[in-house]
C-alpha positions as CSV (number, residue, x, y, z in Angstrom):
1,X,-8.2,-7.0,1.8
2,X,-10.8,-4.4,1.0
3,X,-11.7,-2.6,3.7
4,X,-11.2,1.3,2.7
5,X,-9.8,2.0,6.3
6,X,-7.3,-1.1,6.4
7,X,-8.1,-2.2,10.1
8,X,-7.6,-5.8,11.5
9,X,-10.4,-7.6,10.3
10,X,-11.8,-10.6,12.2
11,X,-10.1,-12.5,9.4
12,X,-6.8,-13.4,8.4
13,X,-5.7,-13.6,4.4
14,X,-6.7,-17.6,4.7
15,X,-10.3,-17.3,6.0
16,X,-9.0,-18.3,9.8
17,X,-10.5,-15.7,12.3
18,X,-7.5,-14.1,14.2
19,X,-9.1,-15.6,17.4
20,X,-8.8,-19.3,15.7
21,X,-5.3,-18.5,15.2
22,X,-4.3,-17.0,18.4
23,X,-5.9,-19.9,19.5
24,X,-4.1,-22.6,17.9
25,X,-0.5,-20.8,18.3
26,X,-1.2,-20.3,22.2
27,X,-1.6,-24.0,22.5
28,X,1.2,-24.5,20.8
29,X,3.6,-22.4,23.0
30,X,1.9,-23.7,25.9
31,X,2.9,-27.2,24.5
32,X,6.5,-26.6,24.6
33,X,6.3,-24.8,27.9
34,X,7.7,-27.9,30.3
35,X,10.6,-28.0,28.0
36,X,12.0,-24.5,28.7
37,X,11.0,-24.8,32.3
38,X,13.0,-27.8,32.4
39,X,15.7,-25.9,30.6
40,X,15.8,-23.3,33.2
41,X,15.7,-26.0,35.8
42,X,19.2,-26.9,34.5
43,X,20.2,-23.4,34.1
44,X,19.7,-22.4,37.4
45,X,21.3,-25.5,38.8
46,X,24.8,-24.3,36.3
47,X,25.1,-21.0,38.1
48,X,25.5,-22.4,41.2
49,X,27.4,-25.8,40.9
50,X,31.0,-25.6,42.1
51,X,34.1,-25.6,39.5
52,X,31.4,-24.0,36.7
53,X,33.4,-21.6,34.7
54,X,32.7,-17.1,35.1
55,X,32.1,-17.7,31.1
56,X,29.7,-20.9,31.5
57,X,27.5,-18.7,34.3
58,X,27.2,-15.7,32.4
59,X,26.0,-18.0,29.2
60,X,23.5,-19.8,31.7
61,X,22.0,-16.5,33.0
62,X,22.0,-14.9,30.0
63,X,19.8,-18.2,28.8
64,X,17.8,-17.6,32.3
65,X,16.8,-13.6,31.7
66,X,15.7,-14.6,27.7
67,X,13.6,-17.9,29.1
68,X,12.1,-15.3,31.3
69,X,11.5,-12.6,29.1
70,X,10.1,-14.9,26.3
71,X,7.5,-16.6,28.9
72,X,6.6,-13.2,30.0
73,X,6.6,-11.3,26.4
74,X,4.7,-14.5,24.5
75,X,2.7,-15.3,27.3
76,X,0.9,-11.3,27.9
77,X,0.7,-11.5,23.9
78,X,-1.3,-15.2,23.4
79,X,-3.7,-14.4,26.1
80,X,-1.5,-16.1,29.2
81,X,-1.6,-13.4,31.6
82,X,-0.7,-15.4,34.5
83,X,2.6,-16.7,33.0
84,X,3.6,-13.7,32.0
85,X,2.6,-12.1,35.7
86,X,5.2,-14.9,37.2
87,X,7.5,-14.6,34.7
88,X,7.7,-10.6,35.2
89,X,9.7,-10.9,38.8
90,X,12.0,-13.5,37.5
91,X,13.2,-11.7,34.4
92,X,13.9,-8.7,36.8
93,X,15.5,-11.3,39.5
94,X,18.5,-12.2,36.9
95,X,18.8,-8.9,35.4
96,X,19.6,-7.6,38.5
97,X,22.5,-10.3,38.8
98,X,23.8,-9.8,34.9
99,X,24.6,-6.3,36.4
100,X,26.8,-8.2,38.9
101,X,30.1,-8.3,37.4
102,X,32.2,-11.1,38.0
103,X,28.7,-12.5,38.7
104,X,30.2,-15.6,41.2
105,X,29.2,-13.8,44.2
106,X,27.8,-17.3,46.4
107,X,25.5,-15.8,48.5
108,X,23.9,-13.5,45.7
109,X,23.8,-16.5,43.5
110,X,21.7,-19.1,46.0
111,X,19.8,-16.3,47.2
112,X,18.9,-15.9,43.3
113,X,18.0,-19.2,43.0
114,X,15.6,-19.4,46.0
115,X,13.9,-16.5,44.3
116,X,13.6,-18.2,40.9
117,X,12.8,-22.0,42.2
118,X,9.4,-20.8,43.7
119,X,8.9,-18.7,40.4
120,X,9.2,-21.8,38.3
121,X,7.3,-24.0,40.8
122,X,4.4,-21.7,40.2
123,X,4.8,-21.3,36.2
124,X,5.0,-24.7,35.9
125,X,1.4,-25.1,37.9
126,X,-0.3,-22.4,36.0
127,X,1.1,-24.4,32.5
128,X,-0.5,-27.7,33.9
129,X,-3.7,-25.7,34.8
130,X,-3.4,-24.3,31.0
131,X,-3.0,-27.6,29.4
132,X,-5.6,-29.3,31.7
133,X,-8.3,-26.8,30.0
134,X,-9.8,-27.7,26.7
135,X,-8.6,-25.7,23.4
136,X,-11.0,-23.1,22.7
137,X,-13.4,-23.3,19.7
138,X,-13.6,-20.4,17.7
139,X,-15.9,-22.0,15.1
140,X,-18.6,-20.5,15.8
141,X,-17.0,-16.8,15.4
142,X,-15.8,-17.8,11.7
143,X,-19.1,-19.2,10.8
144,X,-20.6,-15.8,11.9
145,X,-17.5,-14.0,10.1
146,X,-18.2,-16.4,6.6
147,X,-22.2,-15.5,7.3
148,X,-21.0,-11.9,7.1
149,X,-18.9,-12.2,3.9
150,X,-22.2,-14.1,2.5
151,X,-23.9,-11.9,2.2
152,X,-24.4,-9.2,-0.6
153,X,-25.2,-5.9,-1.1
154,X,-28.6,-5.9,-2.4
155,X,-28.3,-2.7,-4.5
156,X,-23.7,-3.2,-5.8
157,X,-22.9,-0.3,-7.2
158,X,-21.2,0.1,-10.8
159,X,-17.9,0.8,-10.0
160,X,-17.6,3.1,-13.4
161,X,-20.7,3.9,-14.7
162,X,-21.6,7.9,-14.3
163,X,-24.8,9.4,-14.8
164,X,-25.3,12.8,-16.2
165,X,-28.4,14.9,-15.8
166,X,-28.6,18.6,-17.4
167,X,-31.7,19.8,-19.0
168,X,-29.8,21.8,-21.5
169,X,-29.0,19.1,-24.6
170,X,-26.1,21.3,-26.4
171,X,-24.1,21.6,-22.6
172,X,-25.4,17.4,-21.6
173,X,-23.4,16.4,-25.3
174,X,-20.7,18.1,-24.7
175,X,-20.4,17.2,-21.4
176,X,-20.8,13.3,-22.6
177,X,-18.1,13.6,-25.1
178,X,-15.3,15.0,-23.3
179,X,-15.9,12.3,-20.5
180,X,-16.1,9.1,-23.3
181,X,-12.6,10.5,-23.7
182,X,-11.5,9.7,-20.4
183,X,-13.4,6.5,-20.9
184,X,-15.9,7.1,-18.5
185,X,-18.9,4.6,-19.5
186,X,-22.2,7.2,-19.4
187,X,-25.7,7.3,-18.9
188,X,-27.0,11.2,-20.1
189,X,-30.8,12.1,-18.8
190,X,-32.1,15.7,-19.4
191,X,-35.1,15.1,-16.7
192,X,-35.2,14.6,-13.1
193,X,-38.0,11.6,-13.0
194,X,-35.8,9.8,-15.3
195,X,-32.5,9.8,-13.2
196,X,-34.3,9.3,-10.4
197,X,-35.2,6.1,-11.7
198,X,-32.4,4.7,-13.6
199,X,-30.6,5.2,-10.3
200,X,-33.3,2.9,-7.9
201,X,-32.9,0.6,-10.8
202,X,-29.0,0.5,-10.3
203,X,-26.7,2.9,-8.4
204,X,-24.1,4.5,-10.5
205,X,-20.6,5.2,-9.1
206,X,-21.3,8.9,-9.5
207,X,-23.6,11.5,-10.8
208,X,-23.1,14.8,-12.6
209,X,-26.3,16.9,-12.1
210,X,-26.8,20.8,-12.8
211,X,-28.4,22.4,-9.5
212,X,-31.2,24.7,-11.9
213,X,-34.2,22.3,-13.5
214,X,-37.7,23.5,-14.5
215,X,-39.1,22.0,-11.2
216,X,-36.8,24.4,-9.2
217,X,-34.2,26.8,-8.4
218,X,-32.4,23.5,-6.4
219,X,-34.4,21.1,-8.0
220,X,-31.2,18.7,-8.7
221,X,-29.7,18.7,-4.8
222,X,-33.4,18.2,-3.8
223,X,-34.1,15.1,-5.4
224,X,-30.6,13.6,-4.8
225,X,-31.8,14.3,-1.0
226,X,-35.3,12.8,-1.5
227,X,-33.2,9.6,-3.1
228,X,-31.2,9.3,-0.2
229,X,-33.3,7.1,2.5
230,X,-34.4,4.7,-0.1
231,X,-30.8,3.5,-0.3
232,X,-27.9,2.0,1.3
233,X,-25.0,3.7,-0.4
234,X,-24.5,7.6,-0.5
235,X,-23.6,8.1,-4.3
236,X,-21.1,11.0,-4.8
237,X,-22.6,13.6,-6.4
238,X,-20.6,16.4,-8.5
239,X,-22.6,19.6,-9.0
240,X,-22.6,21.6,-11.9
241,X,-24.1,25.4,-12.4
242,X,-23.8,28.5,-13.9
243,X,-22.9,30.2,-11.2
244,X,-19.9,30.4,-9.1
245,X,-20.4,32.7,-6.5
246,X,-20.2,32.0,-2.7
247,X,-23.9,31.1,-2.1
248,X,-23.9,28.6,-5.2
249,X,-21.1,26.5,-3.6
250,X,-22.7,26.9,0.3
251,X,-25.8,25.4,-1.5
252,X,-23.9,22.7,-3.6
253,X,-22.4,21.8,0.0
254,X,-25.4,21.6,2.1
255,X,-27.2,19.5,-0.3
256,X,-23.9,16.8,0.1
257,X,-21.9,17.2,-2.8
258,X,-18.6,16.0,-3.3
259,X,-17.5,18.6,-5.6
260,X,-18.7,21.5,-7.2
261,X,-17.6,22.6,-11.0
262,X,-18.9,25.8,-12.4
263,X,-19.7,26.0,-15.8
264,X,-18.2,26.3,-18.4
265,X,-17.2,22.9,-17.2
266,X,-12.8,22.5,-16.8
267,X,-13.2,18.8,-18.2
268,X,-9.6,17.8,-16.9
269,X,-10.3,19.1,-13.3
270,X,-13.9,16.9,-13.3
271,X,-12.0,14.2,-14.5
272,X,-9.9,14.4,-11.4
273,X,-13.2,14.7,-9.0
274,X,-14.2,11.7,-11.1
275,X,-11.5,9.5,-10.8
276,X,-10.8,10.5,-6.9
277,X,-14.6,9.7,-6.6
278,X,-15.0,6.3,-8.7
279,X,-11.5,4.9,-8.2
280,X,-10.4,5.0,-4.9
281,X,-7.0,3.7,-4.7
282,X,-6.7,0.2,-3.1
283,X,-5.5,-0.3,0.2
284,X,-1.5,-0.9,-0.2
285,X,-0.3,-4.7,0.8
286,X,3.0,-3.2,2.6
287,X,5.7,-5.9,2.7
288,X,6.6,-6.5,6.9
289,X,9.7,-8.8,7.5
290,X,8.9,-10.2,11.1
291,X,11.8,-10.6,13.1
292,X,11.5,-13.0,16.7
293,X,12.6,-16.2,17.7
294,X,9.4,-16.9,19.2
295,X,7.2,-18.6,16.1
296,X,4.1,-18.2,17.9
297,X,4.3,-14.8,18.7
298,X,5.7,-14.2,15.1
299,X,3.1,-16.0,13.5
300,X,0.5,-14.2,15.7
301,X,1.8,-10.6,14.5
302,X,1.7,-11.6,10.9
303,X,-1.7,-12.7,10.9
304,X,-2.8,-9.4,12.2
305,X,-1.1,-7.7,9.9
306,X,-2.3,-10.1,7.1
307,X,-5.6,-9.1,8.1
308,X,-5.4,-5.8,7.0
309,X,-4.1,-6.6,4.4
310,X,-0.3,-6.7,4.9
311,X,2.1,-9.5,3.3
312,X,4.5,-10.4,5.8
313,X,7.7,-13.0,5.7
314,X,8.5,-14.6,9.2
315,X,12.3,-15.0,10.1
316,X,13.2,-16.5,13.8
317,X,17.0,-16.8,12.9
318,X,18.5,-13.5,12.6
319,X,21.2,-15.1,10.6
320,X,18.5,-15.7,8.1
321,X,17.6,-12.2,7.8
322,X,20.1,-10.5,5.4
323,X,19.5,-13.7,2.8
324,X,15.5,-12.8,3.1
325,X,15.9,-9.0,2.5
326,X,17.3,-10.1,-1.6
327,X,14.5,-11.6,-2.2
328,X,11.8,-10.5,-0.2
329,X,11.0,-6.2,-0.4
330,X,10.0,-5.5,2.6
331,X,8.6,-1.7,3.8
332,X,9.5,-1.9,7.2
333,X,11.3,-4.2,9.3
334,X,9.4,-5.7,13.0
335,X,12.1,-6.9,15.5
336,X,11.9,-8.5,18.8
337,X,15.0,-7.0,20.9
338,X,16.0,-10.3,22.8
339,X,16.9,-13.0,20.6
340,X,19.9,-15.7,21.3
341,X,23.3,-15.1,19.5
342,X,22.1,-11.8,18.3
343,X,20.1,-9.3,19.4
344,X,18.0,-7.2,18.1
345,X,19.8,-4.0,18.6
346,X,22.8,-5.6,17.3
347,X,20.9,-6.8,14.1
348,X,19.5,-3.2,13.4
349,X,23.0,-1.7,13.7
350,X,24.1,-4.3,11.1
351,X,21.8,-3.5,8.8
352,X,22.2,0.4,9.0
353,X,25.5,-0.5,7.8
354,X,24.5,-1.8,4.6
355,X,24.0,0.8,2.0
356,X,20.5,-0.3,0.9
357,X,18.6,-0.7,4.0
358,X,20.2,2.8,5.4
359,X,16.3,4.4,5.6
360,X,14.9,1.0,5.7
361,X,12.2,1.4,8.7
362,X,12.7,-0.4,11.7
363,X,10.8,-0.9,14.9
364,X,11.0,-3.2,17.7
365,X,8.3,-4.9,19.3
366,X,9.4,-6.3,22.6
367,X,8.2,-6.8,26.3
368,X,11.5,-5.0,27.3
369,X,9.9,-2.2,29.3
370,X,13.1,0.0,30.9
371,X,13.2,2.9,29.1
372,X,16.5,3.3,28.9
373,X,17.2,0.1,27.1
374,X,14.7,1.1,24.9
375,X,16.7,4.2,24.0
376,X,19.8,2.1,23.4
377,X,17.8,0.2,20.7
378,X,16.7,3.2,19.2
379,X,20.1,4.4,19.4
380,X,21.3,1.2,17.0
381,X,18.8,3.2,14.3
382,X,15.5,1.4,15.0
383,X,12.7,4.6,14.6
384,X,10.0,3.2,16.9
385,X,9.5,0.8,19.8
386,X,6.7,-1.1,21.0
387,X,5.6,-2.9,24.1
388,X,4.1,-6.4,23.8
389,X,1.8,-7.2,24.6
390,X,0.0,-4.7,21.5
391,X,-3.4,-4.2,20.8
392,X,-4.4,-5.6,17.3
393,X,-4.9,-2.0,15.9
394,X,-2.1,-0.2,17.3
395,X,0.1,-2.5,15.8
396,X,-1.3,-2.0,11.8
397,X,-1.4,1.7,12.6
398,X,2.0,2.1,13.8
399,X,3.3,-0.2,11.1
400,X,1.5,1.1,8.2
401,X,2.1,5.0,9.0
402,X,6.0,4.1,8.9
403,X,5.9,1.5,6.0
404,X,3.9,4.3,4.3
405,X,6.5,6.7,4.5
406,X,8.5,4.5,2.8
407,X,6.7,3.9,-0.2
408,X,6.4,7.7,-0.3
409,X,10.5,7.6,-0.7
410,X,10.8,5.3,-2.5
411,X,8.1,6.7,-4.9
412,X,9.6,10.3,-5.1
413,X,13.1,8.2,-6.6
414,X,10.9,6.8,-9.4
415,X,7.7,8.9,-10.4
416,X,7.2,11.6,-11.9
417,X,5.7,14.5,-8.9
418,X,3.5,16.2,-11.5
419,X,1.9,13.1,-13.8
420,X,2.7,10.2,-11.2
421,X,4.6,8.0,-14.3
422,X,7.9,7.1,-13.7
423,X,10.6,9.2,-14.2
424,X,13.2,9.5,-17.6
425,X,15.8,7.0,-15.4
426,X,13.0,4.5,-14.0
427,X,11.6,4.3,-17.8
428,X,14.7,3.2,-19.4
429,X,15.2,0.6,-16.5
430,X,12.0,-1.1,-17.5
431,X,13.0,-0.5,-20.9
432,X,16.6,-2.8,-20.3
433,X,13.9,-5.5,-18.8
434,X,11.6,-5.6,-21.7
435,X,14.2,-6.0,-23.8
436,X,15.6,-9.0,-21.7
437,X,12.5,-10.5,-21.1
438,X,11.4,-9.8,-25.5
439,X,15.3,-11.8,-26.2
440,X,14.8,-14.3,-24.2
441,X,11.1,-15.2,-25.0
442,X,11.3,-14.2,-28.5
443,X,8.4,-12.0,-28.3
444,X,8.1,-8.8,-30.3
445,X,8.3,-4.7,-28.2
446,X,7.5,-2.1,-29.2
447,X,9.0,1.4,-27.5
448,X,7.3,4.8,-28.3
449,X,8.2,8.4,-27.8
450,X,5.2,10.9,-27.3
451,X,5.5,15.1,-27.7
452,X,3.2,17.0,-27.0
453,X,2.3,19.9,-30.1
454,X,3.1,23.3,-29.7
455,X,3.2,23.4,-25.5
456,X,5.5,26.1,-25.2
457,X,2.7,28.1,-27.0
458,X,0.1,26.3,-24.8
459,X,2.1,27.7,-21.9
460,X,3.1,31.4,-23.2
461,X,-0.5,31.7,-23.9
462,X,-2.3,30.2,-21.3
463,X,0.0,29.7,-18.6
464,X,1.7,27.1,-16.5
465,X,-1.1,25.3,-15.3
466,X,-2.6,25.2,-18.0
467,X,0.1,23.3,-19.4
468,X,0.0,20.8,-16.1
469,X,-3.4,20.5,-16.8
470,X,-2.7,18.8,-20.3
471,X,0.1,17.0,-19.0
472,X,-1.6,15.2,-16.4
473,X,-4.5,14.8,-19.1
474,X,-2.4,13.3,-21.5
475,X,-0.7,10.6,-18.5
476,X,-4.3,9.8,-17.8
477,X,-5.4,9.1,-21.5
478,X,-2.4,6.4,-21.7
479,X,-2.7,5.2,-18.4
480,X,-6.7,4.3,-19.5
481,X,-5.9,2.6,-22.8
482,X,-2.5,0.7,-21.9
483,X,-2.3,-2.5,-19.8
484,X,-0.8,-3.0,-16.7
485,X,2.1,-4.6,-18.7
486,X,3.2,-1.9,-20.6
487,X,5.2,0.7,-19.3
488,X,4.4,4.4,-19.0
489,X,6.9,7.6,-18.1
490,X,7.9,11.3,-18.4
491,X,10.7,11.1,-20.3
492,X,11.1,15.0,-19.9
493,X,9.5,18.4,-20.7
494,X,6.3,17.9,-22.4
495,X,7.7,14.0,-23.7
496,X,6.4,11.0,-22.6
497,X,7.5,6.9,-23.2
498,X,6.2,4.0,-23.4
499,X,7.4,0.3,-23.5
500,X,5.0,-1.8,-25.0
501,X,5.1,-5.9,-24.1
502,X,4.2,-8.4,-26.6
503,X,3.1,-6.3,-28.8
504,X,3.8,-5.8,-33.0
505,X,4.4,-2.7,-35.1
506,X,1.0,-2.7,-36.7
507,X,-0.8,-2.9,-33.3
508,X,1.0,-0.7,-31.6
509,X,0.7,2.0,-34.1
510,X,-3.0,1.5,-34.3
511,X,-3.0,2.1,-30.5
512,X,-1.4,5.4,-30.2
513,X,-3.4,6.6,-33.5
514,X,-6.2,6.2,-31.1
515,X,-5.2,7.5,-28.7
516,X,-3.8,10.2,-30.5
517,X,-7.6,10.8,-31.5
518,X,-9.1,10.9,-28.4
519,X,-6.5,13.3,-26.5
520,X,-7.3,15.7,-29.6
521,X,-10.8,15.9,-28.2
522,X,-10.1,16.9,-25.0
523,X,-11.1,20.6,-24.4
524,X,-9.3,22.8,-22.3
525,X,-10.1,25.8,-20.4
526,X,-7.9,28.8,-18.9
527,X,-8.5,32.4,-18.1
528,X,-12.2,32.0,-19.7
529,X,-11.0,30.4,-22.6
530,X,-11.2,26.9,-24.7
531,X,-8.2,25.1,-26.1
532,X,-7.2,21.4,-27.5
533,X,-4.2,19.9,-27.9
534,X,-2.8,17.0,-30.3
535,X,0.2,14.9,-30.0
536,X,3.2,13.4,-32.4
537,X,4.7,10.2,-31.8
538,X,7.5,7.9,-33.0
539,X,7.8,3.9,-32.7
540,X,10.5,2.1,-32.8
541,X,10.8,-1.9,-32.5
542,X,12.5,-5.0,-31.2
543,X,14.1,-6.8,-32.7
544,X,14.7,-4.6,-35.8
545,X,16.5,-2.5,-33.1
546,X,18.1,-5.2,-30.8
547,X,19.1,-3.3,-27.8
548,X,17.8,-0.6,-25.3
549,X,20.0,2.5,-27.0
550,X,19.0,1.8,-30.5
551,X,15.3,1.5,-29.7
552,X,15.3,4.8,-27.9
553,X,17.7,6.7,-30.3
554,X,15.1,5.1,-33.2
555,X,11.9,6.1,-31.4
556,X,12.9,9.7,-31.3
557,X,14.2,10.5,-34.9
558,X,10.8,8.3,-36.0
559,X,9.4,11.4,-33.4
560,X,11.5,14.1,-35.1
561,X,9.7,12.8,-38.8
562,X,6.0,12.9,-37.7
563,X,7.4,16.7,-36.4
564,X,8.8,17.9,-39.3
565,X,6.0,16.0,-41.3
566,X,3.6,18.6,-40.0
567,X,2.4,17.0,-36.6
568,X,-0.2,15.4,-35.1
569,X,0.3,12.0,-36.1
570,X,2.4,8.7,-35.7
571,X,5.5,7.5,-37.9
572,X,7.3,4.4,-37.3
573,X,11.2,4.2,-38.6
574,X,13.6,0.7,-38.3
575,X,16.8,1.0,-37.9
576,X,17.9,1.7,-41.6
577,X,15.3,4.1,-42.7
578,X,11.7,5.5,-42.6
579,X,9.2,2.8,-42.8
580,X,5.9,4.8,-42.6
């Protein structure tokens, strides 16, 4: 899914409208309605038949209070309201004797069964009346949805493409060049009239204007404003000025900016307003393993979910669940609490036992509404319950705010906090894989060590920040040029690695000498004044160096060369001497 705020759209991840569906699963459960009802039938005949066994009329009402709960959980959940408003007072009726103990009390059991026949008499009218109706027909809904999707944005944005506009040429050049470094794709203008109409011809993902022109003290704001009804899309605007005093940045607000940089521009911190502004990060497709012996209602839940974008796995036998969890990594974990041969609480207790799902999130969804049972479950380590029946959005909030948190966990154990790469233990995991994967496809890796020149100066000169500053520069230079295959971490300090797919000696080298070349021409700023900063880097390769230890103990004496060879630049080394 796209949509920015992840909410239940009216479609699932296979073009069905979640109406179609709930549709077609509510006919289904209504299908194999007369079944269960005949199934109770029998059950309730067990309980009260002479010579059946305490053991035998436990099982049978245990059966009886689950029937119940499901018709009354399923049926407030697909839309049958009346079933489940029958099916309420039963599930209550045989709770009430399941608190009986030895439940063979004669009179309590027939006066339980003249309570339930009735019950069933009239569930089993209002599931003729239900199947006596015609299925709905959502088509008309999905044609409007696929109407919708149809059509496009007259005036699409370029996703990358910013527009600068200074009328000072020395400041708009430099301003150009540091951004090209970042690999920003740019348009420079030094007049109002012709931004204005490069950006009615096509919308840019952002704009970088000064707030000072000739036509005016807020000449630049002004015409953004004027701009504004004559499109569909508000373009995120960063100011830029000479001043940076109070009223400069009330102005810069008023006129709708989305950030303000005074000059002399910090290049780093605009590339951050820039890429928060241009790239917003993709909703997350959470994992969810569904949990519920029901398939309907299962079904149902994962295709709201789906909708917003959620991938969820369906398990109705709890049994199935632990062999699921191997292969399948899920965020969160949605339970019903009543299930036959084990229950929910009992299957969240098991898996609090196992080591790797200890913090694994787990909430119930069930129609069990006494609140002290619900504590019970909670007390089996579950950290949230919910009533069915659920409203569609309720239930993608409450599971993406917990499965959320769990990324977040699971995030701090492999990233870097500072540059967001993965950490010195993460990067040598995906370093053993490589090597795997490079053995057993033949293919040629390359693994790289990068060191930052001279940063303890960097940071006894210009401070701490400054050093974070080209840190998170440098993690955003490789992160531009490298592909998604490659792998990128901290290895510690001021070094960085990289793992390289697929990918030979000569190219590899010719990769990080330019990139090498474009973090050099970075400039950055502290305490009023301008700095750059180069890097050295060593390459080693598979399978001149055929295991994980030898690549990384290669890569950084090939480093230690291009140091001790006076910096700023790239050596390579094999495993029985200096090759460049």
């Amino acid at each position: 899914m796209t949509d920015q705020d992840q909410s239940p759209s009216d479609q699932s991840s296979d073009g069905q409208s979640l109406e179609a569906i709930k549709a077609r699963l509510r006919q289904s459960f209504v299908e194999g309605l007369p079944a269960r009802i005949a199934q109770c039938r029998v059950d309730i005949a067990a309980i009260n038949a002479h010579g059946t066994a305490e053991k035998d009329r436990l099982a049978a009402l245990k059966r009886l209070h689950l029937s119940f709960h499901t018709l009354k959980g399923s049926g407030a959940s697909l839309g049958l309201s009346t079933l489940a408003q029958l099916a309420e007072p039963a599930e209550k009726a045989v709770q009430g004797a399941l608190k009986q103990a030895p439940v063979n009390e004669r009179e309590s059991l027939r006066k339980l069964e003249r309570t339930l026949t009735p019950q069933l008499d009239a569930i089993e009218r209002a599931i003729l009346n239900q199947m006596a109706r015609p299925p709905s027909a959502p088509e008309a809904a999905d044609a409007k949805a696929a109407s919708v999707a149809a059509r496009a944005d007259p005036h699409q944005r370029d996703h990358r493409m910013v527009y600068l506009c200074d009328d000072d040429p020395h400041q708009l050049q430099q301003l150009a060049n540091q951004l090209a470094c970042f690999g920003y794709p740019l348009k420079a203008f030094s007049r109002l009239d012709a931004l204005k109409a490069a950006i009615l011809e096509q919308t840019p993902a952002a704009v970088v204007i000064d707030i000072v022109f000739p036509e005016g003290e807020n000449a630049g704001p002004e015409m953004l404003a004027e701009l504004r009804p004559q499109l569909n899309t508000q373009i995120p605007a960063i100011f830029i000025s000479s001043r940076d005093d109070f009223s400069a940045r009330l102005r810069s607000v008023r006129a709708g900016s989305s950030a303000f940089c005074p000059k002399p521009v910090n290049i780093p911190e605009m590339v951050e307003f820039l890429d928060h502004l241009t790239n917003p990060a993709p909703p997350e497709q959470f994992n969810v393993l569904i949990v519920d012996d029901e398939p309907e209602l299962a079904r149902l839940h994962a295709a709201t979910l789906e909708s917003a974008g959620m991938i969820c796995q369906v398990v109705t036998a709890p049994e199935d669940v632990l062999s699921v969890l191997e292969r399948f990594r899920a965020d969160l974990v949605l339970m019903d609490l009543h299930m036959p041969d084990c229950s929910g609480q009992e299957l969240a207790s098991m898996l609090r036992q196992i080591p790797g799902y200890v913090s694994l999130p787990i909430i119930f969804l069930s129609s069990e509404t006494n609140q002290e049972r619900q504590f019970q479950a909670l007390q089996a380590g579950a950290d949230g319950f919910l009533v069915k029946p659920i409203e569609p959005r309720r239930l993608v909030d409450e599971v993406r705010l917990r499965a959320e948190r769990m990324r977040t966990l699971r995030s701090l154990m492999v990233r870097d906090s500072l540059t967001g790469l993965f950490n010195h233990n993460t990067i040598l995991q995906f370093l053993e894989l490589a090597v795997a994967n490079a053995r057993r496809n033949t293919s040629p890796l390359c693994f790289a060590m990068i060191d930052v020149d001279h940063f303890k100066l960097v940071n006894d000169t210009h401070g701490h920040p400054a050093g974070d500053h080209v840190l998170m520069a440098l993690s955003r230079t490789l992160r531009l040029r490298l592909r998604d295959s490659d792998s990128i971490g901290r290895y510690g300090g001021e070094e960085f690695a990289v793992v390289l797919n697929d990918t030979g000696l000569k190219d590899a080298t010719e990769l990080l000498d330019a990139l090498r070349t474009d973090f050099s021409r970075i400039q950055f700023q502290a305490n009023g004044q301008k700095f750059s900063c180069t890097f050295s880097a060593g390459i080693a390769t598979f399978p001149n160096c055929p295991d994980p230890r030898r690549l990384t103990e290669t890569a950084d004496h090939a480093l230690y060369n291009a140091k001790h060879a006076g910096r700023n630049q790239v050596a390579t080394l094999v495993c029985d001497g200096l090759e460049r």
